[in-house]
N, CA, C and O atoms as a GROMACS GRO file, in nm:
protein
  208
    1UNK      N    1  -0.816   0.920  -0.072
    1UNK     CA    2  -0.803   0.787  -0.129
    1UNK      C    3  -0.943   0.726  -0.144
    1UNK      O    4  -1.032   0.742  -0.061
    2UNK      N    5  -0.957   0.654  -0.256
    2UNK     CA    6  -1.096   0.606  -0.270
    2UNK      C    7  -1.105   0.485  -0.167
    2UNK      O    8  -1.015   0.427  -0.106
    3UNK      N    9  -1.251   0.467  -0.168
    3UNK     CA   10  -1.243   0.319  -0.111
    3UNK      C   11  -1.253   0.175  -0.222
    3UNK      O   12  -1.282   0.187  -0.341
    4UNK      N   13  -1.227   0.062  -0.167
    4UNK     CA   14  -1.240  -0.017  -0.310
    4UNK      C   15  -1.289  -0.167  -0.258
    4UNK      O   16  -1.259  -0.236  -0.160
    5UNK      N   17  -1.358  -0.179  -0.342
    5UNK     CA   18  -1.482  -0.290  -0.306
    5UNK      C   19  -1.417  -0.434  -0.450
    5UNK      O   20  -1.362  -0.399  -0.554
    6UNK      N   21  -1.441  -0.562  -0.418
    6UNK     CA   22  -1.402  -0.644  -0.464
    6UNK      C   23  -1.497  -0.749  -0.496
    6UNK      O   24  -1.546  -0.809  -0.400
    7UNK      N   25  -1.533  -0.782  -0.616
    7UNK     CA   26  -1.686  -0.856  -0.613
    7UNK      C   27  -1.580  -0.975  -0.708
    7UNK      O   28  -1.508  -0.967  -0.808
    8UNK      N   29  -1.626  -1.100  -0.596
    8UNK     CA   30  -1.547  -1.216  -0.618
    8UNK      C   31  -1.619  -1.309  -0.748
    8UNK      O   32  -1.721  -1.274  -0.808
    9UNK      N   33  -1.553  -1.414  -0.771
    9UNK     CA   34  -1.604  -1.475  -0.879
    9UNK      C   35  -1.749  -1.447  -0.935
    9UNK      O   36  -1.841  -1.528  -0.927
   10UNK      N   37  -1.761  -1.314  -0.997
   10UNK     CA   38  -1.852  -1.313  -1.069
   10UNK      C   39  -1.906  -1.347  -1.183
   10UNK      O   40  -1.955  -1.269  -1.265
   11UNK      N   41  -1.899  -1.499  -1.195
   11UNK     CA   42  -1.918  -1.591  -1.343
   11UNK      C   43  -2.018  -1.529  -1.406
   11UNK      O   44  -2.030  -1.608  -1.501
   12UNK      N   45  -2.111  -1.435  -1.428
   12UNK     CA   46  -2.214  -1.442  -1.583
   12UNK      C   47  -2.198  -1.276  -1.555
   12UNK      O   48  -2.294  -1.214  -1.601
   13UNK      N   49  -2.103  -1.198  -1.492
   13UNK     CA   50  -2.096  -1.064  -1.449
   13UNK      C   51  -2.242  -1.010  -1.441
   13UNK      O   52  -2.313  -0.946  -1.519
   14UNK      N   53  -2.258  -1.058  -1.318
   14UNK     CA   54  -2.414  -1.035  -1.300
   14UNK      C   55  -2.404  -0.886  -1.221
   14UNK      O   56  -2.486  -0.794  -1.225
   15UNK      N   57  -2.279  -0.891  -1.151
   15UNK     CA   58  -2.308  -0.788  -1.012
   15UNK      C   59  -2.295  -0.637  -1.132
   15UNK      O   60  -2.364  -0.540  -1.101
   16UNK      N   61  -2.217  -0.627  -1.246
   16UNK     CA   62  -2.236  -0.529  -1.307
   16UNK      C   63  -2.352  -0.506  -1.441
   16UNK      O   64  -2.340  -0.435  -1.541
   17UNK      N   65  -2.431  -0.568  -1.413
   17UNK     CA   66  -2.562  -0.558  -1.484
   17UNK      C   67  -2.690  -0.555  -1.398
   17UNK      O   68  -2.789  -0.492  -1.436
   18UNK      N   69  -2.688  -0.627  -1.278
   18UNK     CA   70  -2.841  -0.584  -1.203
   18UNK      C   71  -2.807  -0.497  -1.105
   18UNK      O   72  -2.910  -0.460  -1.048
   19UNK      N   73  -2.699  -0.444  -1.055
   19UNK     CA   74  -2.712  -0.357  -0.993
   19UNK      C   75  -2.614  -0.174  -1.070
   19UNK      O   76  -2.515  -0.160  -1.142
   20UNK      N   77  -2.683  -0.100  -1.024
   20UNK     CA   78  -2.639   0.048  -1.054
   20UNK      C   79  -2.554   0.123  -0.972
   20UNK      O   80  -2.584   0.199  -0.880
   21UNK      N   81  -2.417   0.086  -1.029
   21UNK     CA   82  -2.252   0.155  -0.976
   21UNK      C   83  -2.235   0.296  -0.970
   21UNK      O   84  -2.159   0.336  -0.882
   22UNK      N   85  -2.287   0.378  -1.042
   22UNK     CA   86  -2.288   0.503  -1.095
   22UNK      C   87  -2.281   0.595  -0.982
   22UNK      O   88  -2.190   0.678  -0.977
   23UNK      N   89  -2.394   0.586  -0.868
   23UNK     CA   90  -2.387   0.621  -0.763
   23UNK      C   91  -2.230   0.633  -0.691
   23UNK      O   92  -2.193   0.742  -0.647
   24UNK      N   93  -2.168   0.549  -0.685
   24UNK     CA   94  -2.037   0.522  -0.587
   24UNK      C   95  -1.912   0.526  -0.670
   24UNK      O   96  -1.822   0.568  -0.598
   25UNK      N   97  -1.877   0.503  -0.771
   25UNK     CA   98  -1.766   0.496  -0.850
   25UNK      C   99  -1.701   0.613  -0.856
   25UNK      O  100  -1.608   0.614  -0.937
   26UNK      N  101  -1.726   0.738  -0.779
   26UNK     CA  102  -1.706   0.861  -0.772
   26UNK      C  103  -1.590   0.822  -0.654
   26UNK      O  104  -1.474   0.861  -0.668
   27UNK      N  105  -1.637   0.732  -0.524
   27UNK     CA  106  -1.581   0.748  -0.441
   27UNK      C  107  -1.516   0.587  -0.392
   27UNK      O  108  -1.463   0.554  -0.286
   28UNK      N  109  -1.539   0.521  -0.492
   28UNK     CA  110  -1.519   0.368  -0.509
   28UNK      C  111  -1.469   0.285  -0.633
   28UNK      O  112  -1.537   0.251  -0.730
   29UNK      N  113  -1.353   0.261  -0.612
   29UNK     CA  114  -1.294   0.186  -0.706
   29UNK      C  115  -1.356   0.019  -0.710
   29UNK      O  116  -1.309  -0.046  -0.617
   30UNK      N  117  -1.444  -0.053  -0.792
   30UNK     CA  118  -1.496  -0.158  -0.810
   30UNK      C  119  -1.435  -0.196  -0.917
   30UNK      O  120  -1.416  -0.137  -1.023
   31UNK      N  121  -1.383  -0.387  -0.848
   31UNK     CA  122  -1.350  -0.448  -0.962
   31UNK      C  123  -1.408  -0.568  -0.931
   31UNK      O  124  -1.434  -0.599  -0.815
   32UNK      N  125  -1.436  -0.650  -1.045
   32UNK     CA  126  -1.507  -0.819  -1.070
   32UNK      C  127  -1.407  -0.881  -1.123
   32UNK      O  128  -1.319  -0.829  -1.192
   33UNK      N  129  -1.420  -1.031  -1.084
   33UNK     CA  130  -1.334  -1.124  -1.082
   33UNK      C  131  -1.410  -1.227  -1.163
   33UNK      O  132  -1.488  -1.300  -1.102
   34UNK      N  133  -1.395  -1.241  -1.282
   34UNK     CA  134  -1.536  -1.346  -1.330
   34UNK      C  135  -1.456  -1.501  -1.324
   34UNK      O  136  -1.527  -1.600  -1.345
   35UNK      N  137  -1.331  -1.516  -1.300
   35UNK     CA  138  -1.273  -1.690  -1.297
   35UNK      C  139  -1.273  -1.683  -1.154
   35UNK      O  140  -1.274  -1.580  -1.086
   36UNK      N  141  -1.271  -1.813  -1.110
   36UNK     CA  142  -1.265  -1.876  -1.034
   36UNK      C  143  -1.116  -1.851  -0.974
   36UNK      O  144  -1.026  -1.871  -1.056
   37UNK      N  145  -1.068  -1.799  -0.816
   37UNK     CA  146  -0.929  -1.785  -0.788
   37UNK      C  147  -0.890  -1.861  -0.691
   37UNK      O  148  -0.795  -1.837  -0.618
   38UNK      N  149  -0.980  -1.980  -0.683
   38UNK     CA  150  -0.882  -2.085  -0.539
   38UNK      C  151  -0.885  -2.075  -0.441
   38UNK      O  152  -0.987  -2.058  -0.374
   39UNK      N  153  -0.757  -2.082  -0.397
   39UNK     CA  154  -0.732  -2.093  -0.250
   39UNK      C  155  -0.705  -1.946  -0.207
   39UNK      O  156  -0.671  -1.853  -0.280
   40UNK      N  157  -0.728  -1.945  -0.058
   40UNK     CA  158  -0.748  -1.771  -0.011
   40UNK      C  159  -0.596  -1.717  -0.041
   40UNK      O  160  -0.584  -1.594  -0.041
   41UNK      N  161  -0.489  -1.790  -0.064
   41UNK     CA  162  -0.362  -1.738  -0.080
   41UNK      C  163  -0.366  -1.695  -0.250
   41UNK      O  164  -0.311  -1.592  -0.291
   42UNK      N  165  -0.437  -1.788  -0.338
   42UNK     CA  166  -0.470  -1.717  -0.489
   42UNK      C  167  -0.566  -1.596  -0.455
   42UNK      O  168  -0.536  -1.482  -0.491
   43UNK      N  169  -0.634  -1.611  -0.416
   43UNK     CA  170  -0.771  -1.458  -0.380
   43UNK      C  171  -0.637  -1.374  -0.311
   43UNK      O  172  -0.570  -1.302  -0.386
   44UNK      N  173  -0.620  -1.380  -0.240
   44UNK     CA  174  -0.521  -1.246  -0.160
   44UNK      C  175  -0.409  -1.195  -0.231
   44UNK      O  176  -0.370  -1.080  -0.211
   45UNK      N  177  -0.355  -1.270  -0.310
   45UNK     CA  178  -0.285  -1.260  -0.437
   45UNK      C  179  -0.311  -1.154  -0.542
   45UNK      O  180  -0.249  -1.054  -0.577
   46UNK      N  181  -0.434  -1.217  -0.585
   46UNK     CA  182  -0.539  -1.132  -0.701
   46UNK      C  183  -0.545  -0.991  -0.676
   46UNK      O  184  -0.509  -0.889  -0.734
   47UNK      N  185  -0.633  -1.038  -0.514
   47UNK     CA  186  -0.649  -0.871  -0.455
   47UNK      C  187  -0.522  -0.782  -0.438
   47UNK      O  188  -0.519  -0.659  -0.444
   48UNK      N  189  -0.422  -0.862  -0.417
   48UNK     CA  190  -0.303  -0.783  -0.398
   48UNK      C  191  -0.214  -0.689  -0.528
   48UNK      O  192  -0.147  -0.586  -0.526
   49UNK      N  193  -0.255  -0.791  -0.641
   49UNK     CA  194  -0.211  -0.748  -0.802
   49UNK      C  195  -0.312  -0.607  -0.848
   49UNK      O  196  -0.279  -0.508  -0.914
   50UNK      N  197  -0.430  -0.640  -0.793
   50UNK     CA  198  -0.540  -0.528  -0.815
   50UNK      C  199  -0.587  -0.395  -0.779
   50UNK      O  200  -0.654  -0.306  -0.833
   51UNK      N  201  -0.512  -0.418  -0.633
   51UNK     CA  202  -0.553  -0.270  -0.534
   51UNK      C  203  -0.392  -0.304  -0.459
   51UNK      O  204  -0.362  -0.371  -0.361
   52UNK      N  205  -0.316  -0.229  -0.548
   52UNK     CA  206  -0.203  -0.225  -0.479
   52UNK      C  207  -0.163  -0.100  -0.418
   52UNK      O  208  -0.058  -0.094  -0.353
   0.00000   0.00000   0.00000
């Protein structure tokens, strides 16, 4: 099973332009969240719709 990493409101999707994924995506499922998700019950939500 991969592992899977969650990069939270990333408004100008910065985390997938200055840094280099290429390395880990072999063994890491990465996803970005560029809106804004609220309250930790909307975030746990999200995460829950995403890495189910």
């Amino acid at each position: 099973m991969k592992l899977r990493c969650a990069v939270i409101e990333d408004f100008q999707s910065a985390a997938t332009t200055v840094a280099d994924w290429s390395s880990v995506t072999a063994d890491v499922d990465v996803v970005t969240f560029t809106e804004h998700l609220g309250s930790t019950e909307e975030v746990a939500a999200a995460l829950g719709r995403v890495f189910k």
